[in-house]
MARPA-190022 format. One record per residue (C-alpha): chain; x, y, z. Coordinates in nm, 2 decimals. Layout:
# residues N
chain_east_north_up
A_X_Y_Z
...
This chain:
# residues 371
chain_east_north_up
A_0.84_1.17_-1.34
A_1.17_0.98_-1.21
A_1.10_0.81_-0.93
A_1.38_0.75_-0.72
A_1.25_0.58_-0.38
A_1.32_0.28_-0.27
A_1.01_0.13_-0.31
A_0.75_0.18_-0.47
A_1.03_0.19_-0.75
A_0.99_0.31_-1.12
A_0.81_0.04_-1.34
A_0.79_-0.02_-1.70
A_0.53_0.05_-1.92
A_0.42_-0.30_-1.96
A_0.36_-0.36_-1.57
A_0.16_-0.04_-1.55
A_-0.07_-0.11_-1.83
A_-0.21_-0.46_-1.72
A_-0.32_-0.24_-1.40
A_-0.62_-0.13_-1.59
A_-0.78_-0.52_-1.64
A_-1.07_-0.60_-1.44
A_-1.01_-0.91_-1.30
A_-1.22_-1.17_-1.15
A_-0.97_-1.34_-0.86
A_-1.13_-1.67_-0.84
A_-1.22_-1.76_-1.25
A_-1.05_-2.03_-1.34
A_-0.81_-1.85_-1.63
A_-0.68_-1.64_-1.38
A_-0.64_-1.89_-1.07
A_-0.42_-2.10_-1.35
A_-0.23_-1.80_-1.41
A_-0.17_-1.73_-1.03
A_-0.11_-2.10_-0.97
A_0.20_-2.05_-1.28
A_0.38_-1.79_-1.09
A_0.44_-1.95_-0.74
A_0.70_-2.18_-0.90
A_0.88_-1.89_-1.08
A_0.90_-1.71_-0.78
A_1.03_-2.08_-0.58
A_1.28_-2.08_-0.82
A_1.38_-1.66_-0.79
A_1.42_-1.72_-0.42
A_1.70_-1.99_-0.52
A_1.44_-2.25_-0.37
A_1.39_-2.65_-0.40
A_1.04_-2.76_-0.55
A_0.88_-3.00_-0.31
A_1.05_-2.86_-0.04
A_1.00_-2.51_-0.06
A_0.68_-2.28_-0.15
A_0.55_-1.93_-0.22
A_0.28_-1.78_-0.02
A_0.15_-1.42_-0.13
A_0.00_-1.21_0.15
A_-0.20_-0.90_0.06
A_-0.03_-0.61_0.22
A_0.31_-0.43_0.24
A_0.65_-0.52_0.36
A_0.58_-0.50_0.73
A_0.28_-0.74_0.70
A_0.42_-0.99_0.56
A_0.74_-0.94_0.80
A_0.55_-1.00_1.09
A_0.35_-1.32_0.95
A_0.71_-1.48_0.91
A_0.76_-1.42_1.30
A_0.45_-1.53_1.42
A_0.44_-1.80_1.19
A_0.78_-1.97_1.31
A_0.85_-1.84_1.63
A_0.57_-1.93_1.85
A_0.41_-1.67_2.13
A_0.67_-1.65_2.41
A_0.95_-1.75_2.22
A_1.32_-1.60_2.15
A_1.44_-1.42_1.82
A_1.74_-1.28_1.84
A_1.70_-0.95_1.60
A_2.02_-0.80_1.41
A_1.96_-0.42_1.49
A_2.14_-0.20_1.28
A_1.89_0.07_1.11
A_1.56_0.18_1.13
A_1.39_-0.13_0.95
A_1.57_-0.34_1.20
A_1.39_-0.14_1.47
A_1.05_-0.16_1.35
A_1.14_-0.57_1.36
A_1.18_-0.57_1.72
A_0.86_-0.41_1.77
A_0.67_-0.61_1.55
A_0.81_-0.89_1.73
A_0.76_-0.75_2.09
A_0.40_-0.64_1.96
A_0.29_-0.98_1.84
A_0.41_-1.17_2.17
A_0.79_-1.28_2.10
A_1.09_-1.18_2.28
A_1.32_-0.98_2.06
A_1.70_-1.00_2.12
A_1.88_-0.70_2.01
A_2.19_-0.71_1.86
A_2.28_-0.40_1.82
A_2.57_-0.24_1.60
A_2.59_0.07_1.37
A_2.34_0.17_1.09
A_2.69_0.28_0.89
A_2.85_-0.09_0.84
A_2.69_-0.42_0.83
A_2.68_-0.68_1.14
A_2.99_-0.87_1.14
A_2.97_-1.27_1.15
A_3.16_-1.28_1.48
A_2.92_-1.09_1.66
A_2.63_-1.24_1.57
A_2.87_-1.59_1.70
A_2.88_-1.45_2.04
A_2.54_-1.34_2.04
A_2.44_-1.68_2.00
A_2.65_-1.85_2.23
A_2.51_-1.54_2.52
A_2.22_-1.65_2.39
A_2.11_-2.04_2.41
A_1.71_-1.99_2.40
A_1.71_-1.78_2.12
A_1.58_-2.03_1.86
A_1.57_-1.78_1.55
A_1.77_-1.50_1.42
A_1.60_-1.24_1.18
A_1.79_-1.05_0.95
A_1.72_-0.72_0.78
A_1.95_-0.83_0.45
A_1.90_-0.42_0.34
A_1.83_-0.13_0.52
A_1.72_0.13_0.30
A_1.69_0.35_0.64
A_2.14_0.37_0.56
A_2.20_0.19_0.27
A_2.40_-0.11_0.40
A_2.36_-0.48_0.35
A_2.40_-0.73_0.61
A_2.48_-1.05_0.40
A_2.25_-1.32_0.48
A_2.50_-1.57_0.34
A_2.76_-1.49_0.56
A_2.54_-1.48_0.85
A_2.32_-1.80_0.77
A_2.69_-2.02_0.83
A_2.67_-1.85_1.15
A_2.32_-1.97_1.22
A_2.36_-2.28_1.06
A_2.65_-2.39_1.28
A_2.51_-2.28_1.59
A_2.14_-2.49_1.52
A_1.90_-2.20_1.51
A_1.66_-2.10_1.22
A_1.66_-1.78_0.99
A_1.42_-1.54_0.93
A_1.53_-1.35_0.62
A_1.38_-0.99_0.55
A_1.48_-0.96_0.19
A_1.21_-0.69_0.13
A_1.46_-0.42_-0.03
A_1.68_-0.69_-0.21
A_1.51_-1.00_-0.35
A_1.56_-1.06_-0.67
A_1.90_-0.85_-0.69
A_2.11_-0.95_-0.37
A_2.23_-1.31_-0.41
A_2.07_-1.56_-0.20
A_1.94_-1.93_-0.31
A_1.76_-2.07_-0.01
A_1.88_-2.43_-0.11
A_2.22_-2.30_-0.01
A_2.07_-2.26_0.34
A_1.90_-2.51_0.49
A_1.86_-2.29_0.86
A_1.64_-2.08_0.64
A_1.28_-2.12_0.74
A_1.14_-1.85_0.55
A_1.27_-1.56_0.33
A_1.02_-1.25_0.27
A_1.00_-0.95_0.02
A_0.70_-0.79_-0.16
A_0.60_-0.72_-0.52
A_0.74_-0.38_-0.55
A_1.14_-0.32_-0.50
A_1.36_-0.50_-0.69
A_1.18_-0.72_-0.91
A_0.98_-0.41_-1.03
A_0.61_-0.46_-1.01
A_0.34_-0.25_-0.82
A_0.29_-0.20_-0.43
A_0.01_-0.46_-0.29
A_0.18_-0.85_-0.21
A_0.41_-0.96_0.00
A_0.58_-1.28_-0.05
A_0.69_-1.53_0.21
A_0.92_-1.85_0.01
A_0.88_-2.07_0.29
A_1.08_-2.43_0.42
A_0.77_-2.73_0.43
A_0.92_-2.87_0.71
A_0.93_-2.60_0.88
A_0.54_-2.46_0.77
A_0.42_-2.79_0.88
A_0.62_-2.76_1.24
A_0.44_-2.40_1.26
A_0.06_-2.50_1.25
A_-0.07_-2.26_1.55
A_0.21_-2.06_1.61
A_0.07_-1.71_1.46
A_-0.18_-1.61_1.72
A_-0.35_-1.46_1.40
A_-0.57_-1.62_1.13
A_-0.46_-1.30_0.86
A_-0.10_-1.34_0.97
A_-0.06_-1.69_0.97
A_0.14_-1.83_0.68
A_0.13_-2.16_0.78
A_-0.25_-2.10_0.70
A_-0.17_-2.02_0.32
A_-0.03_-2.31_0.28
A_-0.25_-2.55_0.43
A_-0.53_-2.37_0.23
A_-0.33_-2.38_-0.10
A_-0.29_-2.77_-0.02
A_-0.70_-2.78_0.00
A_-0.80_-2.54_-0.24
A_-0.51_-2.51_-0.51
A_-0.23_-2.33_-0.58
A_-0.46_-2.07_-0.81
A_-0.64_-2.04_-0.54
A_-0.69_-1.71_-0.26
A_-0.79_-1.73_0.11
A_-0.95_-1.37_0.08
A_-0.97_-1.09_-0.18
A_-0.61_-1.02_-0.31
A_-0.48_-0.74_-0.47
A_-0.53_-0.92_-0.79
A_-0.42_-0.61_-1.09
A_-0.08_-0.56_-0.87
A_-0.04_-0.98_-0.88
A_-0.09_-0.98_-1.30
A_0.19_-0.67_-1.30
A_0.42_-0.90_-1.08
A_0.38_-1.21_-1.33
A_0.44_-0.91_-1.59
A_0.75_-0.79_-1.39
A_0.87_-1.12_-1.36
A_0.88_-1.21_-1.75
A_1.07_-0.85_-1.76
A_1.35_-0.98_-1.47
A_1.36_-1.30_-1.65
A_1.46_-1.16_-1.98
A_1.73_-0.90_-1.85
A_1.89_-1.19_-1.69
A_1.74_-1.23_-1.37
A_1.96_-1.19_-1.02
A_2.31_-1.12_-1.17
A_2.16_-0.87_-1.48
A_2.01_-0.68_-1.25
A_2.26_-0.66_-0.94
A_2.45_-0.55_-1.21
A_2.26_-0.22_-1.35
A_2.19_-0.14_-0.96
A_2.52_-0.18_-0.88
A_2.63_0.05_-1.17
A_2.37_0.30_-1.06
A_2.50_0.34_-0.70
A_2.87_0.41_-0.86
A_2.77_0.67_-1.09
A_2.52_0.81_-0.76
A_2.77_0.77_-0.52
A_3.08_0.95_-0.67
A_2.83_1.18_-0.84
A_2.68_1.33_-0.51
A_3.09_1.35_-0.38
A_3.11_1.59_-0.68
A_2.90_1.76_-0.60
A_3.00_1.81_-0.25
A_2.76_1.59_-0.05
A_2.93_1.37_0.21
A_2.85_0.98_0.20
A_2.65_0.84_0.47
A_2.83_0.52_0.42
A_3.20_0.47_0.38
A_3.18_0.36_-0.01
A_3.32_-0.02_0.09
A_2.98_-0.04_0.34
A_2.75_0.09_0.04
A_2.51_-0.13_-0.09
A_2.34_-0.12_-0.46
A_1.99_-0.01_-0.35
A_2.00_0.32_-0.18
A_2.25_0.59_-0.20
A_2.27_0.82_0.13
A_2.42_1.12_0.20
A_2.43_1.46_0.48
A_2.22_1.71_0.47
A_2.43_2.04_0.43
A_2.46_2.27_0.73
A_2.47_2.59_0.53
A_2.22_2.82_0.60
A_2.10_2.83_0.26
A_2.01_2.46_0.23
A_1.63_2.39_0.31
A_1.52_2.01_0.25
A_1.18_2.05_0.16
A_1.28_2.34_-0.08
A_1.52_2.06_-0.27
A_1.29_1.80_-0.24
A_1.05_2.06_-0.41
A_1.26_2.20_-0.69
A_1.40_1.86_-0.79
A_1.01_1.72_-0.82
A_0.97_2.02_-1.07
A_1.29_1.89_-1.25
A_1.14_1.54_-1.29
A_1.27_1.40_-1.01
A_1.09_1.28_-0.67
A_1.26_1.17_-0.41
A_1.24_1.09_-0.07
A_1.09_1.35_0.19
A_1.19_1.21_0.44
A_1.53_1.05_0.65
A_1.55_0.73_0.90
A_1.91_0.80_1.03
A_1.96_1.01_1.34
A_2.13_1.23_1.17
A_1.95_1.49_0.89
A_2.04_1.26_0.54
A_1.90_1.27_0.20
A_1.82_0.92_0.09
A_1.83_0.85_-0.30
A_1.74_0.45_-0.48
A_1.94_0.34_-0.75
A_1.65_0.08_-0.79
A_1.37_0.09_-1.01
A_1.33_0.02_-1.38
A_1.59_0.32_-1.40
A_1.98_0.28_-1.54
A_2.30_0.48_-1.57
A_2.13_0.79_-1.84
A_1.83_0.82_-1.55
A_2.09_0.85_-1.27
A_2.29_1.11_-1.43
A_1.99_1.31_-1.54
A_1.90_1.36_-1.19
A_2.26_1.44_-1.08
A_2.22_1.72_-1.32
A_1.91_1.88_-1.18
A_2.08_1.86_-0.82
A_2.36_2.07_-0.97
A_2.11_2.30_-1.09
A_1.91_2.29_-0.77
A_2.19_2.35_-0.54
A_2.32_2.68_-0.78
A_1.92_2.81_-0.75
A_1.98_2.75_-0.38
A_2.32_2.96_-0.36
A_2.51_2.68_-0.25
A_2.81_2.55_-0.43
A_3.03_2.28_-0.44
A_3.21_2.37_-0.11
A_2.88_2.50_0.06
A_2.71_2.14_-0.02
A_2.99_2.00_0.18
């Protein structure tokens, strides 16, 4: 089967097979290997040693999303929340949920949040003390660029909370570049290519040290990794982790590592979402995105309005063809949602262009109908 969701994404061979070790967590072999792979991830995340360190959370995306807000910005307090998709909104009520004031800054899930907004915003807004940014929002398929922003932060004296869940490891961003960065956050399962199970939080010292009793939550509280990594080790685990789907990242890792890391594999997603995007044109879908706003992770297009077109019977047909996608849409509008990440490349893409071209003839609709 192809899998073409954006997360969990296709994953090689080698990643899948260490799944089957039994593993004890806490023997000492394994708490050295654990212990080997924060640094590698530090220096992924574009971070310092010394002054920066990972900290994996058992869980998915949102989890370790909302440690990084109530880690470092404590109950009461102001985070001014770029709102531009779906992913965006679930921020705000993770935020609102866990005792923070969110600050919406709203703009269109079609084009990312422009610099000089998010100026004004801040300036409106003098007791916002952090700004989280959704840096992909696989709900559209744009990318808000957390460099561009992070100047913006930067110069106005407030801290970033960067939700890189979608993009790590492929969309550039070297957290020694930006100091306003307390934290950046992603999990084990999108672009660097391992299995669903850990989030990661690369996290400023300074600022984890500032943060001790923030979270409200002994589960959630990064701030709590740390200090317990400090006492304990860096091998070693506060409670039972989801220890296979940690080997397959370490495994995933070597993998990313030998393609060439960040720029090798921007590059094959980027190259997938080319050949995706003006393949679905062909066929007759119509973009989501204006192709200048389209980011290399997911690919999104209209649902047809012909009568003929049923989404659950493509969705159906194409998983018979080898081909799953997603069932479902977060835009407001009916859309069919398509990842160009994964351990996939150009042939994989253009295989399942193929069976949609077959798909949509089985439904009666052709080129023009699709449209």
């Amino acid at each position: 089967m192809l899998l073409l969701i954006p997360g969990p994404v296709q994953t090689r061979p080698e990643v899948r097979a260490v799944m089957a070790d039994d593993i004890a967590p806490w023997d000492d072999e394994f708490r050295a290997e654990y212990a080997a792979m924060r640094p590698r991830i530090v220096a992924i995340a574009g971070g310092t040693p010394g002054q920066h360190v990972a900290l994996p959370l058992p869980g998915c995306g949102h989890m370790v999303v909302e440690a990084a807000v109530r880690t470092f910005v404590p109950a009461g307090g102001k985070l001014l929340v770029i709102q531009n998709g779906n992913y965006a909104d679930r921020l705000v009520r993770l935020a609102t949920e866990a005792g923070r004031v969110a600050i919406p800054l709203k703009g269109p899930d079609t084009e990312p949040m422009a610099p000089e907004r998010l100026a004004a915003a801040l300036e409106a807004n003098p007791g916002a003390t952090h700004v989280a940014v959704v840096v992909s929002e696989t709900g559209s398929g744009i990318v808000n660029d957390p460099n561009a922003l992070g100047e913006v932060i930067r110069a106005a004296g407030r801290r970033l909370i960067c939700d890189a869940v979608s993009g790590f490891g492929a969309l550039p961003f070297r957290m020694e570049d930006h100091p306003e960065c307390d934290v950046v956050v992603f999990t084990s399962n999108k672009c660097i290519e391992g299995m669903p199970g850990i989030g990661f939080a690369v996290a400023a010292v300074p600022a984890l040290e500032a943060a001790q009793g923030n979270a409200g939550s002994w589960l959630l509280d990064l701030s709590d990794v740390y200090r317990h990594a400090l006492v304990n080790g860096w091998g070693s685990f506060r409670f039972t982790p989801a220890v296979q789907a940690l080997r397959a990242f370490r495994v995933a890792m070597d993998l990313y590592e030998a393609e060439g890391g960040q720029p090798a594999r921007l590059a094959r997603y980027a190259r997938n979402a080319e050949v995706l995007y003006d393949g679905l044109v062909a066929l007759g879908f119509r973009p989501y995105l204006e192709k200048r706003h389209q980011g290399p992770i997911i690919v999104n297009v209209h649902q047809p309005a012909d009568p003929a077109w049923g989404f659950k019977g493509f969705i159906t047909a194409m998983k018979a063809r080898g081909v799953l996608i997603s069932n479902f849409w977060n835009t407001t509008t009916p859309t069919i949602r398509i990842a160009c990440i994964g351990a996939i490349g150009e042939a994989d893409i253009r295989f399942a262009l193929d069976q949609m071209r077959i798909v949509l003839a089985e439904m009666g609709l052709g080129r023009q109908a699709a449209a």
